[in-house]
C-alpha positions as CSV (number, residue, x, y, z in Angstrom):
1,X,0.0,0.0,0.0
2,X,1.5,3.4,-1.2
3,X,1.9,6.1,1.6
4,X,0.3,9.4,1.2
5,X,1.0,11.4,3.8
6,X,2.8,14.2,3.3
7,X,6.0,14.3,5.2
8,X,7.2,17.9,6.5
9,X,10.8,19.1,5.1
10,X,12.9,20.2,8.4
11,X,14.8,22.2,6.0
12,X,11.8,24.3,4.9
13,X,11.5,25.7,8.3
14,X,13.1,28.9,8.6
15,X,14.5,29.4,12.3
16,X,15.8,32.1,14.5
17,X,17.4,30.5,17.7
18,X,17.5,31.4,21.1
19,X,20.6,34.7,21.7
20,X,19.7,35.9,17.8
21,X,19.1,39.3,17.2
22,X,17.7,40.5,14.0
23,X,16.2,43.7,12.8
24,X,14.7,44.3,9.2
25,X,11.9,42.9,7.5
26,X,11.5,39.0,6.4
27,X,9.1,38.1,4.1
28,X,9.0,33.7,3.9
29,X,6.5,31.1,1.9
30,X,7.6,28.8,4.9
31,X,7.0,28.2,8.5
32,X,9.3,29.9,10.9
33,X,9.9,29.5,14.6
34,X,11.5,32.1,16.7
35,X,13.3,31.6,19.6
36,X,15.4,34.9,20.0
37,X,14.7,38.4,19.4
38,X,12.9,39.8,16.6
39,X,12.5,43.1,15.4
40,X,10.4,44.8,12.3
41,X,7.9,43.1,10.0
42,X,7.5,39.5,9.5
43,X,5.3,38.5,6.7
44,X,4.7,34.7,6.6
45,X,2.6,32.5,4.4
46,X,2.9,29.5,6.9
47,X,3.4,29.5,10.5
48,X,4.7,31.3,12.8
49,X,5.8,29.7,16.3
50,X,7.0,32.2,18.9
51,X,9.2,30.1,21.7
52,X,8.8,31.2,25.3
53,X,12.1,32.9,25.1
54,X,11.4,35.0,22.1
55,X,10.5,39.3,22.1
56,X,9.3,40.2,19.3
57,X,8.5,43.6,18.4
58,X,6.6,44.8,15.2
59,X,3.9,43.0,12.9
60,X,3.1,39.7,12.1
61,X,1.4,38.4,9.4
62,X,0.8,35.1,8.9
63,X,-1.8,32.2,8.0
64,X,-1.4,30.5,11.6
65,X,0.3,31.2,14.9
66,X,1.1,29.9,18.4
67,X,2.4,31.9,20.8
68,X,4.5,31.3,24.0
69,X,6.9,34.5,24.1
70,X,6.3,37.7,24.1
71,X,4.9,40.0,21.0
72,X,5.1,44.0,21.4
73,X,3.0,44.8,18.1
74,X,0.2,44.2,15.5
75,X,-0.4,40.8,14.8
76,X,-2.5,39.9,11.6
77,X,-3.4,35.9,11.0
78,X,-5.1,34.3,8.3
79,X,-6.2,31.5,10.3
80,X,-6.0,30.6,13.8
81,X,-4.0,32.3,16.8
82,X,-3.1,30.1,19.5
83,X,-2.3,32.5,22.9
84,X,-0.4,30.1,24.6
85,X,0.1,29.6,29.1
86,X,2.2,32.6,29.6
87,X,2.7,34.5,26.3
88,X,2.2,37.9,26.5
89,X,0.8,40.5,23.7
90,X,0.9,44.0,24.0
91,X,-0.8,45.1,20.7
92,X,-3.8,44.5,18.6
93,X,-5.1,41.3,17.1
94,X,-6.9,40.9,13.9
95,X,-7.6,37.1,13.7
96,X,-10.1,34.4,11.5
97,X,-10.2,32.5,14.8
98,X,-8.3,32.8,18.5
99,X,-7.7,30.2,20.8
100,X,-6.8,31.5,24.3
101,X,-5.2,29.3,27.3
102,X,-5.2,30.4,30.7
103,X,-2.2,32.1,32.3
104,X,-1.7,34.0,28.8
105,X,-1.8,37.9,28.4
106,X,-3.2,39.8,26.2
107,X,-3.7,44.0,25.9
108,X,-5.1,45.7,23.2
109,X,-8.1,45.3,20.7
110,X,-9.2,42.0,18.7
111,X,-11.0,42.1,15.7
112,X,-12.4,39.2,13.2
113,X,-11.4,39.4,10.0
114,X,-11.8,37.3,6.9
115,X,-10.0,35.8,4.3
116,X,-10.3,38.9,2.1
117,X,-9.6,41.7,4.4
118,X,-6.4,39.4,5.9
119,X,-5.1,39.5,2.3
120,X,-6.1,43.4,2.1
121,X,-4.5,44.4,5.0
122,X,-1.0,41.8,3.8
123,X,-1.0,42.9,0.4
124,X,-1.3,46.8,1.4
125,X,1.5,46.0,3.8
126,X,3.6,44.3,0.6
127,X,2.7,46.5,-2.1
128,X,3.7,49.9,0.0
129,X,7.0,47.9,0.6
130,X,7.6,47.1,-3.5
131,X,6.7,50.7,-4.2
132,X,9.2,52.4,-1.7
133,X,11.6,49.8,-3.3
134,X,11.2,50.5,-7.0
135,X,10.6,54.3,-6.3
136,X,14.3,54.3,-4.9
137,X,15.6,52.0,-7.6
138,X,13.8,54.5,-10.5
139,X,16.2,57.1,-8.8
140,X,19.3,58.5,-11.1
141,X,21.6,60.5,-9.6
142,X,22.1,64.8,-10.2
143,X,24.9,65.2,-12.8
């Protein structure tokens, strides 16, 4: 009998370990787990895991996300948020669906969104982005 389940590539997991520092923006079509310190705009089209022992500070956008550590910022998910026993979130939550466990933190707003105003708000966020770049590319220099 053939197998068909579909086994998970470790190597399409994009990680930032516990001690990392990184500031900037990262835009992935993979999951990615963070375990150090995060900080700018992360724009996923998997998930995102934050480890107890991660800060993060800026936006997320993602299509799922489970959360342990601590998230100073906007977070925008396709999907499902999981608010994990002793995550905190300072910052505002635009969510398809929340899943809350006791012992987790959470101060700011939440709002339901759908499928269509998630990829409004992501897209807006991306398209601002590639016209800032190609503005500065389409840039000569003064003779």
């Amino acid at each position: 009998m053939a197998k068909t389940e579909t086994a998970l590539n470790v190597n399409s997991i994009s990680r930032i370990s516990a001690g990392t520092i990184i500031k900037g923006d990262i835009q992935s079509p993979n999951d990615i787990r963070i375990d150090g310190t995060f900080e700018g705009k992360l724009h996923s089209k998997g998930r995102v895991v934050v480890g107890e022992t991660a800060m993060v500070n800026g936006e997320i956008f993602c299509a799922d996300m489970d959360l342990w550590g601590k998230v100073e910022g906007n977070i925008y998910v396709k999907d499902t948020l999981a608010l994990k026993d002793g995550c905190v979130v300072n910052g505002n939550l635009h969510i398809k669906k929340l899943s809350v466990e006791l012992g987790s933190v959470f101060n700011g707003n939440c709002k339901t969104i759908s499928d269509a105003e998630y990829d409004k708000l992501s897209g807006a966020q991306i398209n601002v982005k590639a016209a800032s770049q190609a503005q500065h590319q389409h840039q000569t220099p003064a003779n």
